[in-house]
Backbone as JSON, one array per atom type, in Angstrom:
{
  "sequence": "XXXXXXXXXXXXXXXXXXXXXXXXXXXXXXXXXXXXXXXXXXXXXXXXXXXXXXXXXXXXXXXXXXXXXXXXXXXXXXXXXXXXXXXXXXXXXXXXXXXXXXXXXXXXXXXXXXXXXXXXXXXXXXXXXXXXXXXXXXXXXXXXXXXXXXXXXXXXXXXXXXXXXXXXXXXXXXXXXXXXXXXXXXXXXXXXXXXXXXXXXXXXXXXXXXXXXXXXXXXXXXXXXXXXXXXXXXXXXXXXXXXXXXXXXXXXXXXXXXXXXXXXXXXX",
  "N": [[110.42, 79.16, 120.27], [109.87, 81.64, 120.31], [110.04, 84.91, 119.27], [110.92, 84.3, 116.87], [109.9, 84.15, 112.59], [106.89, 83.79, 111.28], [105.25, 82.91, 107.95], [101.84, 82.72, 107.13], [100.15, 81.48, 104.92], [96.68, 82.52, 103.26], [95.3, 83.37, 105.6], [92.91, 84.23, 106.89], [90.82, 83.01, 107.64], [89.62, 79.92, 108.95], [91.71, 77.26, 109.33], [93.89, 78.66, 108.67], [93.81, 81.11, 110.24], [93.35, 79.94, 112.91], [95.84, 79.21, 112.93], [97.02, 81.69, 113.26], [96.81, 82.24, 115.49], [97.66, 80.89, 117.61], [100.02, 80.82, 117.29], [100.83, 83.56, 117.87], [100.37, 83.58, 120.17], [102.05, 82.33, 121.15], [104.31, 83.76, 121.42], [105.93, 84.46, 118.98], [106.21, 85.78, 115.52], [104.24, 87.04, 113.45], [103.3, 87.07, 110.26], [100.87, 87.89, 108.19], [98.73, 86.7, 105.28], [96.15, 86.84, 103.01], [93.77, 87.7, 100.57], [91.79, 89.53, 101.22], [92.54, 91.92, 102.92], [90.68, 93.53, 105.0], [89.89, 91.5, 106.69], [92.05, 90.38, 107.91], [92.93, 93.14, 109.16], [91.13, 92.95, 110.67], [91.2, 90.61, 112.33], [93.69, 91.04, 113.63], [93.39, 93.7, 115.04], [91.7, 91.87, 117.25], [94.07, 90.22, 118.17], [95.27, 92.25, 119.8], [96.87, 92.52, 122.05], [99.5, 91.09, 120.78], [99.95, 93.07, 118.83], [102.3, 94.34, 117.72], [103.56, 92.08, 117.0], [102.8, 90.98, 114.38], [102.41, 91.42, 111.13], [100.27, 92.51, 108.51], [98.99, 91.5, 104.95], [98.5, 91.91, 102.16], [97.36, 89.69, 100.28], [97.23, 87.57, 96.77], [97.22, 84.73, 96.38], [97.82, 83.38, 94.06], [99.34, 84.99, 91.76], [102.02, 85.3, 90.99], [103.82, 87.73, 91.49], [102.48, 88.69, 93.7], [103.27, 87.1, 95.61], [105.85, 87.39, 95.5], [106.37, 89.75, 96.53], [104.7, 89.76, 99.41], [106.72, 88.21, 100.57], [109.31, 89.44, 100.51], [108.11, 91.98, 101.83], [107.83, 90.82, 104.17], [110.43, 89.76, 104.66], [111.59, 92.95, 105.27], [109.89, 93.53, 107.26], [110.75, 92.08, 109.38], [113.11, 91.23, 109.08], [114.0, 88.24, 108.88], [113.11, 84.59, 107.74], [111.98, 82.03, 109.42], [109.73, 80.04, 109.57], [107.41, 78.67, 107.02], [103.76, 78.55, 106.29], [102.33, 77.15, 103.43], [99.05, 77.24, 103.16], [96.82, 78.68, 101.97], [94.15, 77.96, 100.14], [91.56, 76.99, 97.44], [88.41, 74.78, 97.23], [86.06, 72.2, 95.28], [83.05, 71.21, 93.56], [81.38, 69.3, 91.38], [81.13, 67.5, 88.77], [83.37, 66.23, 86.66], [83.33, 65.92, 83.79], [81.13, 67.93, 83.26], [82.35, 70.36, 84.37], [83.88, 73.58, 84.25], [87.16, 74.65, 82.37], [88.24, 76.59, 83.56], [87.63, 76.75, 86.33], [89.14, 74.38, 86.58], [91.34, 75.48, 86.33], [91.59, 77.4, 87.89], [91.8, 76.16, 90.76], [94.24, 75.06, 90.43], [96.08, 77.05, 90.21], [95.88, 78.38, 92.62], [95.78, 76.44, 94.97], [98.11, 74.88, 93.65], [99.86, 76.22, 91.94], [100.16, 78.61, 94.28], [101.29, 77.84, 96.0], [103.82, 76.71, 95.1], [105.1, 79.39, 94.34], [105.15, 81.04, 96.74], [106.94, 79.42, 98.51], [109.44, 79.27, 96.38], [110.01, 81.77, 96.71], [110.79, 82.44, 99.23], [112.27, 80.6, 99.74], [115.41, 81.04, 100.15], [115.49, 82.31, 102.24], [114.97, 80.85, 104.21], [116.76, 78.35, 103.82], [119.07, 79.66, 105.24], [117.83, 79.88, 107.75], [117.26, 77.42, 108.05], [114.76, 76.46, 108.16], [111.05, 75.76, 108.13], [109.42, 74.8, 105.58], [105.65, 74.44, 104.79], [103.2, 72.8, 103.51], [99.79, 72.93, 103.09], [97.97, 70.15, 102.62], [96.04, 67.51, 101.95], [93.69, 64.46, 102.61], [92.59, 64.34, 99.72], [95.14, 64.27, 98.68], [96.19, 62.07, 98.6], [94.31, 60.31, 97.56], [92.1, 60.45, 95.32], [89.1, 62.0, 94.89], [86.09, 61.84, 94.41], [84.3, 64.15, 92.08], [85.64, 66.04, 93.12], [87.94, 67.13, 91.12], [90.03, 69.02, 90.24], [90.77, 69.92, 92.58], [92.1, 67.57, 94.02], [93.75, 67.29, 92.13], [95.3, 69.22, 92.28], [96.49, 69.18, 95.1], [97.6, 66.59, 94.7], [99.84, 67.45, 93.1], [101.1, 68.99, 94.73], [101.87, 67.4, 96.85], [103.67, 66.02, 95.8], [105.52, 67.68, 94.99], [106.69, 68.68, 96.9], [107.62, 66.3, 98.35], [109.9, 66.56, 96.15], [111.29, 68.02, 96.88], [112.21, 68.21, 99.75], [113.95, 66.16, 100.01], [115.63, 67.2, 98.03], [116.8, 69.14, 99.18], [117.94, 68.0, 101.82], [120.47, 67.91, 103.17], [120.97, 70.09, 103.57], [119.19, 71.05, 105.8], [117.23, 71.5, 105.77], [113.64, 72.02, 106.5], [110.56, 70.16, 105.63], [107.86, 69.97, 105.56], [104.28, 67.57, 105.06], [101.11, 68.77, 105.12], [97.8, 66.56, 106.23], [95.26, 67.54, 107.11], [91.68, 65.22, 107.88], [88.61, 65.82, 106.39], [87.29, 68.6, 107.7], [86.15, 71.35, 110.17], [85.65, 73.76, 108.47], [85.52, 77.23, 106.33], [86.06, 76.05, 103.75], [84.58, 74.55, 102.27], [82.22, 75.84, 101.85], [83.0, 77.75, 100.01], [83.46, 76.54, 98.14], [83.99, 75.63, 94.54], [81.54, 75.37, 92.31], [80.39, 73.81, 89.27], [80.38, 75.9, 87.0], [82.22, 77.59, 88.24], [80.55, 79.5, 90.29], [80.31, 80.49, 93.7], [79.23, 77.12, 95.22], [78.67, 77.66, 98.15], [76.49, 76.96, 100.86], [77.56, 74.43, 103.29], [78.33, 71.01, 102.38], [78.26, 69.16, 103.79], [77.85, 67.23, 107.34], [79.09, 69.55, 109.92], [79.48, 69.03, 112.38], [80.64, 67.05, 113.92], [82.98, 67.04, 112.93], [86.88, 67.28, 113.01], [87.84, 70.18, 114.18], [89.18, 73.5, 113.19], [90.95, 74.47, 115.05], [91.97, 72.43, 116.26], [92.95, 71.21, 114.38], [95.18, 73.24, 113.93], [96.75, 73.17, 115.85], [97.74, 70.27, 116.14], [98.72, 70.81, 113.91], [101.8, 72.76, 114.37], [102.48, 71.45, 116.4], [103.71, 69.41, 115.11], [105.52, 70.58, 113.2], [107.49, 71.62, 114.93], [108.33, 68.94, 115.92], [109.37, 68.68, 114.2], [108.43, 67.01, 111.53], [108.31, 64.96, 108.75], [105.54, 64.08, 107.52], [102.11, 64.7, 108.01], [99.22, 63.16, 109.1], [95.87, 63.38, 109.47], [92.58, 62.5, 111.51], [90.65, 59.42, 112.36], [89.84, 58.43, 110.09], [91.16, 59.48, 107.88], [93.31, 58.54, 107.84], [92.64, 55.81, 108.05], [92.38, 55.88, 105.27], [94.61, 56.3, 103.45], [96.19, 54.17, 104.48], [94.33, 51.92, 104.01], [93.94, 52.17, 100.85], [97.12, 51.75, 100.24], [97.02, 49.28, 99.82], [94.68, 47.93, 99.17], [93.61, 49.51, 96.86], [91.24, 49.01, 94.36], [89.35, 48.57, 96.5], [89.35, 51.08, 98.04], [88.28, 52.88, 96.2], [85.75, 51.82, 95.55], [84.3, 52.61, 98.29], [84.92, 55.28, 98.71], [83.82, 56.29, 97.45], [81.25, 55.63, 97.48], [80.92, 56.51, 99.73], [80.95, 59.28, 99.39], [78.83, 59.8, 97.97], [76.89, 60.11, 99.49], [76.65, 62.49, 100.35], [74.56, 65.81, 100.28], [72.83, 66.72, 97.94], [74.35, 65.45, 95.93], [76.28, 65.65, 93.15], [76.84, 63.21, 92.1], [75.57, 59.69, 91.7]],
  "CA": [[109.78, 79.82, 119.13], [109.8, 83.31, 120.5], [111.02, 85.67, 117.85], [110.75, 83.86, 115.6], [108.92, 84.67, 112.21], [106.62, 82.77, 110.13], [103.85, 83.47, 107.25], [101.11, 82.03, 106.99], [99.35, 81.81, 103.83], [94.96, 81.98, 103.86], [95.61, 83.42, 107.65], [91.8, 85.3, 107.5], [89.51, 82.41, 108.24], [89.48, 78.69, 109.62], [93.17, 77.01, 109.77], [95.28, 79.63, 109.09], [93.23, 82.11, 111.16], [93.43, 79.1, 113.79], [97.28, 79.02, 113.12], [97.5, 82.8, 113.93], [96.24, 82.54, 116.92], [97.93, 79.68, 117.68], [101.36, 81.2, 117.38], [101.09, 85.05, 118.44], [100.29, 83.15, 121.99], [103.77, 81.51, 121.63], [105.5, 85.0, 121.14], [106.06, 84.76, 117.6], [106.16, 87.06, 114.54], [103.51, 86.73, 112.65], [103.07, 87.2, 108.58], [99.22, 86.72, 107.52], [98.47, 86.96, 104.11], [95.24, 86.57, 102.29], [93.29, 88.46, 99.5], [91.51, 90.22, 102.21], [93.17, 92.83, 103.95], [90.28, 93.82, 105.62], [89.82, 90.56, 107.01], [93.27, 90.04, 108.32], [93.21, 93.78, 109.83], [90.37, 92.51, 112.39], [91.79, 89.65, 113.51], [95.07, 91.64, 113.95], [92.96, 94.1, 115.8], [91.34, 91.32, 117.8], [95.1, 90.3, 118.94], [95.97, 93.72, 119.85], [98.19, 92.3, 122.83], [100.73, 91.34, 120.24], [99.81, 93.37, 117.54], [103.58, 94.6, 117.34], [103.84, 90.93, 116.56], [101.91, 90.7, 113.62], [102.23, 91.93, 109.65], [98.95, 91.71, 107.45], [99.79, 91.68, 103.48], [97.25, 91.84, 101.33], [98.05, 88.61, 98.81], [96.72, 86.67, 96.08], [98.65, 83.31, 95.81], [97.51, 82.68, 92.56], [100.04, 86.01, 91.31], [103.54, 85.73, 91.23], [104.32, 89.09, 91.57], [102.19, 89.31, 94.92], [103.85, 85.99, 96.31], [107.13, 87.93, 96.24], [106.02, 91.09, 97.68], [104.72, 88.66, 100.42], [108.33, 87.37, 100.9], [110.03, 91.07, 100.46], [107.67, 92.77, 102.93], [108.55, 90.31, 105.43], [111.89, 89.91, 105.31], [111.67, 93.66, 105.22], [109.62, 94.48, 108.32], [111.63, 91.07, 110.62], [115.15, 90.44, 108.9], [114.2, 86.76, 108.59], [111.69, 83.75, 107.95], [111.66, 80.91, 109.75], [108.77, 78.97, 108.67], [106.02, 78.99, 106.29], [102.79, 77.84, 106.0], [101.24, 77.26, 102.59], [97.43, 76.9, 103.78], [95.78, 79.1, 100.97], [93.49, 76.92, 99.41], [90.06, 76.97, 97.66], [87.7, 73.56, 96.53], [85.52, 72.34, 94.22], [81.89, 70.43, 93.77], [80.87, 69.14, 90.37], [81.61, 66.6, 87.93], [84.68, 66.88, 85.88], [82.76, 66.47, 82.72], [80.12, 69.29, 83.3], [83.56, 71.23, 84.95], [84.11, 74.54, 83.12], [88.11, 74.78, 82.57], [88.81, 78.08, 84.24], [87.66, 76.09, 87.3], [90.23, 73.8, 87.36], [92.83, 75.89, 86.61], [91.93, 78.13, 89.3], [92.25, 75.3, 91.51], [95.72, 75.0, 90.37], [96.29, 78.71, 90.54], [95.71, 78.56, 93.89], [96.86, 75.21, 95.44], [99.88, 74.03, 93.7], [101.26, 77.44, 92.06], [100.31, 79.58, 95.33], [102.46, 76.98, 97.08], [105.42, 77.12, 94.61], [105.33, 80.99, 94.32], [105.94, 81.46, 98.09], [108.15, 78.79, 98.34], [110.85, 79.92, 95.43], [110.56, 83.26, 97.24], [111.09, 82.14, 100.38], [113.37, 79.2, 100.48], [116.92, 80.91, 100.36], [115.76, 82.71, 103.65], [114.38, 78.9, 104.95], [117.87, 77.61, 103.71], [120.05, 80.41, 105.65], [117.47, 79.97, 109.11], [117.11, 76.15, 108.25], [113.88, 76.59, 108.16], [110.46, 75.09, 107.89], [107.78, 74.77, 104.53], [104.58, 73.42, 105.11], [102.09, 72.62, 102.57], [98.63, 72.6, 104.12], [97.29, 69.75, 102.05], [94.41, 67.07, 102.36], [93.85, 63.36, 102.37], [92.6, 64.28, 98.48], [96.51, 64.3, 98.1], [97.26, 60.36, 98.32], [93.14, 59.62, 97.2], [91.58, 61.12, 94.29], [87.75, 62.11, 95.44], [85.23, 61.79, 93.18], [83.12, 65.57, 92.45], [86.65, 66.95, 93.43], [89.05, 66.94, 90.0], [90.77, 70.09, 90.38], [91.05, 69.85, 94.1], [92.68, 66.4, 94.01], [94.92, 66.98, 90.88], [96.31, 70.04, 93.0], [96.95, 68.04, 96.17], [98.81, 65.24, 94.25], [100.64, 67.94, 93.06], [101.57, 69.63, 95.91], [102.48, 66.05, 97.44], [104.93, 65.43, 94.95], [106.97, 69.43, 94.63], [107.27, 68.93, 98.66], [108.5, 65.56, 98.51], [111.2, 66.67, 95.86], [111.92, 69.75, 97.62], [112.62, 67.65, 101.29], [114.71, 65.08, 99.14], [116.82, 67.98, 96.92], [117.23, 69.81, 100.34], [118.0, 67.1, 103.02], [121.83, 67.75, 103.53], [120.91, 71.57, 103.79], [119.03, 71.19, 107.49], [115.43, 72.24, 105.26], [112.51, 70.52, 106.74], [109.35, 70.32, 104.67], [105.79, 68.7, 106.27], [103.12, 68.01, 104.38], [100.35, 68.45, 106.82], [96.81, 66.05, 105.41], [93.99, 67.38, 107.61], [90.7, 64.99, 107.49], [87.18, 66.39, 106.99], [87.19, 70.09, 109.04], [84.97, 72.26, 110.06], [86.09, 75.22, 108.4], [84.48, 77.47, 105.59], [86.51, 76.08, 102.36], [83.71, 73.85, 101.17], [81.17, 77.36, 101.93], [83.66, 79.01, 99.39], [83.91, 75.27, 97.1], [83.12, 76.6, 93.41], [80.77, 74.48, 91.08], [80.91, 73.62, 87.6], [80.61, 77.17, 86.31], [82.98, 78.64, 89.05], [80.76, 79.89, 91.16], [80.75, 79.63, 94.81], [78.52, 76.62, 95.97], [77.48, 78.47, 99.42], [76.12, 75.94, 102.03], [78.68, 73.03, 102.95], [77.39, 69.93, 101.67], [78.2, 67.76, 104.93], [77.28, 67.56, 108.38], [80.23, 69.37, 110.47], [79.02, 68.87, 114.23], [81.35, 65.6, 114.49], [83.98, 67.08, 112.56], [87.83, 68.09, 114.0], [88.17, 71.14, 114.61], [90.27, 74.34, 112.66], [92.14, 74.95, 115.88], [92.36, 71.38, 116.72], [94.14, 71.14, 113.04], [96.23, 74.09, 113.95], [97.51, 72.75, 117.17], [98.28, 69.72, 115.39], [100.74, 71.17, 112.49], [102.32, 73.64, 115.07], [103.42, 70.15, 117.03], [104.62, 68.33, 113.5], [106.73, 71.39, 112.91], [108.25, 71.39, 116.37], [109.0, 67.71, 115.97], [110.08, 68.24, 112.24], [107.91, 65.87, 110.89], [107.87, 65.3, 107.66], [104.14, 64.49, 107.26], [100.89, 64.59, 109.14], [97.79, 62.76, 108.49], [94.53, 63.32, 110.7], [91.44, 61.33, 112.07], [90.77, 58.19, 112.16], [88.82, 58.17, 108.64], [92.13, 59.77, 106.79], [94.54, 57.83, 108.54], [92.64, 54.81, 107.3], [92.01, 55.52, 103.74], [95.37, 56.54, 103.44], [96.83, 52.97, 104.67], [93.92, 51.26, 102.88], [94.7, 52.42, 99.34], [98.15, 50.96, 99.54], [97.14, 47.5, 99.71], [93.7, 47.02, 98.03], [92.92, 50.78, 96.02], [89.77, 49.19, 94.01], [88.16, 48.37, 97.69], [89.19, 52.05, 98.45], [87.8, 53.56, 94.8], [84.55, 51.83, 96.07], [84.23, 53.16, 99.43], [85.63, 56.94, 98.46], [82.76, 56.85, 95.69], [79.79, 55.32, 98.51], [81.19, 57.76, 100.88], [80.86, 60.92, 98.99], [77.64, 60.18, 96.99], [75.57, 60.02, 100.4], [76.42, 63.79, 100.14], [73.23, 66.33, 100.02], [72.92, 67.14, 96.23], [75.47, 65.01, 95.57], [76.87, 65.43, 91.87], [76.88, 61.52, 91.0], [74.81, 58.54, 92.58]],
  "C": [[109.75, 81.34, 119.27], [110.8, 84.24, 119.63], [111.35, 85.46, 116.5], [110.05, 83.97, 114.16], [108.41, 83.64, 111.47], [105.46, 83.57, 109.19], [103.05, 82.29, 107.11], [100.1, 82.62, 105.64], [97.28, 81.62, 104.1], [94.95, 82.19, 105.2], [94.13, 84.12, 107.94], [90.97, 84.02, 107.76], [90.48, 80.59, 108.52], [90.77, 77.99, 109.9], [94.05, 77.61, 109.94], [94.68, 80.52, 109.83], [93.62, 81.13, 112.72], [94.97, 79.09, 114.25], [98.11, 80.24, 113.67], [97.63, 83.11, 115.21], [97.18, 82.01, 117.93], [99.49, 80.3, 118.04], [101.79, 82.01, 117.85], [101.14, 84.77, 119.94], [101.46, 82.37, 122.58], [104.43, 82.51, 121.69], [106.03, 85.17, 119.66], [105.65, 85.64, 116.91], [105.21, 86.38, 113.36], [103.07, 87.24, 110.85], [101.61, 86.94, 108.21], [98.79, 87.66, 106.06], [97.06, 86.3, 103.57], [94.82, 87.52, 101.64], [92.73, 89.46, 99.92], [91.6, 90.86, 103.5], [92.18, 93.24, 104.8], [89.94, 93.02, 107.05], [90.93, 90.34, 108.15], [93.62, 91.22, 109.46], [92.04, 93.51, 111.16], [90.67, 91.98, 113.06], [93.15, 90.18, 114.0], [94.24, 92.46, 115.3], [92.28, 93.23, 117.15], [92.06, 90.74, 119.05], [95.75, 91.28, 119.06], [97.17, 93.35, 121.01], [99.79, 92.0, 121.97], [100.62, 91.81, 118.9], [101.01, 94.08, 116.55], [104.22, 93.06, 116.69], [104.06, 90.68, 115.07], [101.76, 91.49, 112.01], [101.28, 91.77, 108.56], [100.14, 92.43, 105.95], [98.73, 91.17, 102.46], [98.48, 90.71, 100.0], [97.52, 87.87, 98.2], [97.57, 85.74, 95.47], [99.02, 83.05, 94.63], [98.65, 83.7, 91.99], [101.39, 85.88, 91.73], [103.95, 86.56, 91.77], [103.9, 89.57, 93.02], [102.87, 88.48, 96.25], [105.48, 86.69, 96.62], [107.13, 88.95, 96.88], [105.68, 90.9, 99.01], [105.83, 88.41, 101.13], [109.4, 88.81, 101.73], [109.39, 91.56, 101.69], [107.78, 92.06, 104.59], [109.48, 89.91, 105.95], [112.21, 91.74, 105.7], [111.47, 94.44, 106.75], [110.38, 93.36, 109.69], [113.05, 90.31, 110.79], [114.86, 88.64, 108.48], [112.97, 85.53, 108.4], [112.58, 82.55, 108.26], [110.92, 79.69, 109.21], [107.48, 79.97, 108.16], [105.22, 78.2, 105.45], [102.17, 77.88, 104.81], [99.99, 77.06, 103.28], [96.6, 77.57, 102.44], [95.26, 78.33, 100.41], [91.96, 77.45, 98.99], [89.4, 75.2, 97.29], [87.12, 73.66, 95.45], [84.31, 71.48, 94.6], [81.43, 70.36, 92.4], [82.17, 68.21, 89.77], [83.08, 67.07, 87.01], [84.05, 66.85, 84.47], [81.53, 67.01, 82.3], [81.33, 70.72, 84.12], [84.08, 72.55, 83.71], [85.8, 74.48, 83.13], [88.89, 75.84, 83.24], [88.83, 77.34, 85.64], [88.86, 75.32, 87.53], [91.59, 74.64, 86.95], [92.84, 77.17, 87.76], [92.27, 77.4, 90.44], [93.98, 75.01, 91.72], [96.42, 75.9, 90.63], [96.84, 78.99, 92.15], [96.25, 78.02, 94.73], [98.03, 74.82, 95.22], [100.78, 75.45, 93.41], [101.42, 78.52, 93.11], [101.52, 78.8, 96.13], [103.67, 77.01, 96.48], [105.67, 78.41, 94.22], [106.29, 81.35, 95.3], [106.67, 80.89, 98.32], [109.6, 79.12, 97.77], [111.42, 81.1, 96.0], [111.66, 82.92, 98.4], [112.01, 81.58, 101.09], [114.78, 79.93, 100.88], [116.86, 81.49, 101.73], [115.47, 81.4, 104.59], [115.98, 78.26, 104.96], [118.58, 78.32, 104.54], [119.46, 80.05, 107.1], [116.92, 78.11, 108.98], [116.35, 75.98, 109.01], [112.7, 75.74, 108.56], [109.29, 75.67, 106.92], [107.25, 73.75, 105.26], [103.59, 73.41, 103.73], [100.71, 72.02, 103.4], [97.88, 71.57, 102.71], [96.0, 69.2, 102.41], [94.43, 65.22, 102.02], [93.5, 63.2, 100.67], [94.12, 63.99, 97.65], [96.77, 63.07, 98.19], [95.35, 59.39, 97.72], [92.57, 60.72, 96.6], [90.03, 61.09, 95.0], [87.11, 62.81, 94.29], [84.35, 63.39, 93.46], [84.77, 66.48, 92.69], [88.12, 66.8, 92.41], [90.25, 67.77, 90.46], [91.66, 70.24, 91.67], [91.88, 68.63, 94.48], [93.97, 66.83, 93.1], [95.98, 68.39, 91.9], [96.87, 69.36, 94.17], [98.15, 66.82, 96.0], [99.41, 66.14, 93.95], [101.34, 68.38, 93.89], [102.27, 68.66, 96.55], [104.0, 65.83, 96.39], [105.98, 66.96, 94.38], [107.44, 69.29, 95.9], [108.13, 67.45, 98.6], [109.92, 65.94, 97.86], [112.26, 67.5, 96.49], [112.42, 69.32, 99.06], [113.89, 66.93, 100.5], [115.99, 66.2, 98.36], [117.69, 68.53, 98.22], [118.07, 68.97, 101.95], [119.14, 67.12, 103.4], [121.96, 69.45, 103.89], [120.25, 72.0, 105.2], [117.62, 71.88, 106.7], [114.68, 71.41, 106.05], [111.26, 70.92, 106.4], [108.55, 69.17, 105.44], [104.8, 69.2, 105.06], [102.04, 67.33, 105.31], [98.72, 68.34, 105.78], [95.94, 66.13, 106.38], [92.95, 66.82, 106.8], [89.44, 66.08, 107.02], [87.17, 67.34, 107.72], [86.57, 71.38, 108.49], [85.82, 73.11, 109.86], [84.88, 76.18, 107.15], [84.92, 77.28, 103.93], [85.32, 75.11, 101.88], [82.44, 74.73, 101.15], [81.68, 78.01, 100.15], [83.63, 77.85, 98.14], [83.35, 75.98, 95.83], [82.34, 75.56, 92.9], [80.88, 74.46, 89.99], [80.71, 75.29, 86.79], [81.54, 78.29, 86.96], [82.39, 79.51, 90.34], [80.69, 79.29, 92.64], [78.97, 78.66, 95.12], [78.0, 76.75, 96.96], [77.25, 77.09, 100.3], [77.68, 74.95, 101.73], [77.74, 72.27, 102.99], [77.29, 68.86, 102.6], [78.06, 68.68, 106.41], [78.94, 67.88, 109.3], [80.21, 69.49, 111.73], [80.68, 67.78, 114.58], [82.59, 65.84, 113.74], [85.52, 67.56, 113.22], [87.77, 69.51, 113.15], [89.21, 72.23, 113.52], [91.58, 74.43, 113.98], [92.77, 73.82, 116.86], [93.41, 70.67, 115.46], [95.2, 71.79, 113.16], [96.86, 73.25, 115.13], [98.35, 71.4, 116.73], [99.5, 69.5, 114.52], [101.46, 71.75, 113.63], [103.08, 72.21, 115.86], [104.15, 69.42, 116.06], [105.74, 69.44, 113.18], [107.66, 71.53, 114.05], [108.83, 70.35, 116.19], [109.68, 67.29, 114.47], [109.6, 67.1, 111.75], [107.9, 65.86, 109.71], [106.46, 64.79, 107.08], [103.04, 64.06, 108.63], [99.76, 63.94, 108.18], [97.0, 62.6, 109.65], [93.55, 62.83, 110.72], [91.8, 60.42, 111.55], [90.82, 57.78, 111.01], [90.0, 58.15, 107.88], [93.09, 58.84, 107.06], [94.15, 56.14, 107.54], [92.69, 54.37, 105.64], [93.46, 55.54, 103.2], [96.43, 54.81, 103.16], [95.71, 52.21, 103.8], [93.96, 51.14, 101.39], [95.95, 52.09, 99.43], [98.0, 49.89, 99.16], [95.83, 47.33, 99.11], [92.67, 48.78, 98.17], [91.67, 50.45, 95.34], [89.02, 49.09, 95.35], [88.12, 49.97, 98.01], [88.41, 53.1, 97.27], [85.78, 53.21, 95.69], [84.09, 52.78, 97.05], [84.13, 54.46, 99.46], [84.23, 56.91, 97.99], [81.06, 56.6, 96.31], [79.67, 56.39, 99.36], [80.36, 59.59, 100.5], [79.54, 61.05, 98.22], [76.58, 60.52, 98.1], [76.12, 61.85, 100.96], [75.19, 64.7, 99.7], [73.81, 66.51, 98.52], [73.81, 66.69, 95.73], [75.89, 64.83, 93.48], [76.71, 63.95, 90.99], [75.84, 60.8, 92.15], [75.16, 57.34, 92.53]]
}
């Protein structure tokens, strides 16, 4: 991996911050993009040993226009991309019919078109260094979760542009993961919005017993090594995952018991 470059999308806090870390300690060239440059220049400062490594880029996924400047400024300052991590992501918490519509289309904004922005940019340098995309999804991507519309409907999306995109590409040496961390402690359900958009604040579950951001990063970083084309984590995801093929109303139940014994939970 040494010399290699990658971006990572959402690189200022919990997975992709995890994934920075994660990689600059392999020798790699690092890309970190999020909305907050200020953000991105600490933890740069923080890895000052390879801070020749390392390119912040102030970016908002949701913007076309910043998704290629993204692309541009890093083929610009390393000649080449290797791989790249979608991860940008935000959530959600509230009913879908008390859900304002700006909400879910920021959800979409964010999740599925931040992921096909950088992608379109990106790929012909992925196709020339036969590459690797990642899409940082979520077990919401193969199980709809109740309280989470927006956040689900992006996920299935995202599941289904990466599958076509492995499948269109597969004689070209592309390799696309879609990587479904469980439950993790990070701070996207801090940032989750509520039915009027804004941010919900506290997370709503207990994350003592949860894995880990840098036990998620360590994770993808091995699925891309072994070219996997997907990941699914803990026990919990792993099962719901295989249980919804074979009997989905037992898993509709379960999803819908699961998530109501949530503090302030939206439904009962």
């Amino acid at each position: 991996m040494k010399d290699k470059v990658v971006i990572i999308t959402g690189a200022s806090s919990g997975i992709g911050e995890a994934l920075v870390r994660s990689y600059t300690a392999q020798g790699v060239r690092v890309v970190l993009a999020a909305r907050s440059i200020d953000k991105l220049q600490v933890l740069s400062e923080e890895i000052q040993t390879y801070k020749n490594q390392l390119l912040c880029v102030k970016t908002d996924v949701s913007k076309e226009e910043d998704c290629q400047e993204l692309i541009e400024k890093a083929v610009g300052e390393f000649g080449r991309i290797d791989i790249l991590i979608n991860n940008a992501g935000i959530s959600m918490r509230a009913l879908f019919e008390k859900t304002e519509m700006t909400v879910i289309k920021k959800l979409m904004d964010v999740n599925f078109w931040g992921t096909l922005y950088c992608t379109k940019f990106a790929l012909p340098h992925l196709l020339y260094s036969k590459g690797s995309v990642v899409g940082v999804s979520s077990i919401a991507g193969y199980k709809g979760l109740p309280g989470r519309t927006g956040y689900s409907a992006s996920k299935f999306a995202i599941h289904g542009f990466l599958e076509v995109l492995r499948i269109e590409n597969m004689k070209k040496g592309l390799h696309v993961l879609t990587a479904c961390p469980g439950f993790t402690a990070s701070n996207i359900r801090n940032t989750a919005l509520a039915a009027d958009g804004s941010q919900q604040g506290e997370s709503p579950r207990n994350e003592e017993n949860m894995m880990t951001a840098n036990e998620v990063a360590e994770r993808i970083v091995i699925a891309i090594e072994k070219r996997k084309a997907s990941l699914t984590l803990t026990f919990q995801g792993k099962l719901t995952v295989w249980l919804n093929k074979f009997f989905p109303r037992l898993v509709d139940k379960l999803v819908y018991d699961h998530m109501a014994k949530e503090e302030d939970s939206p439904f009962k």
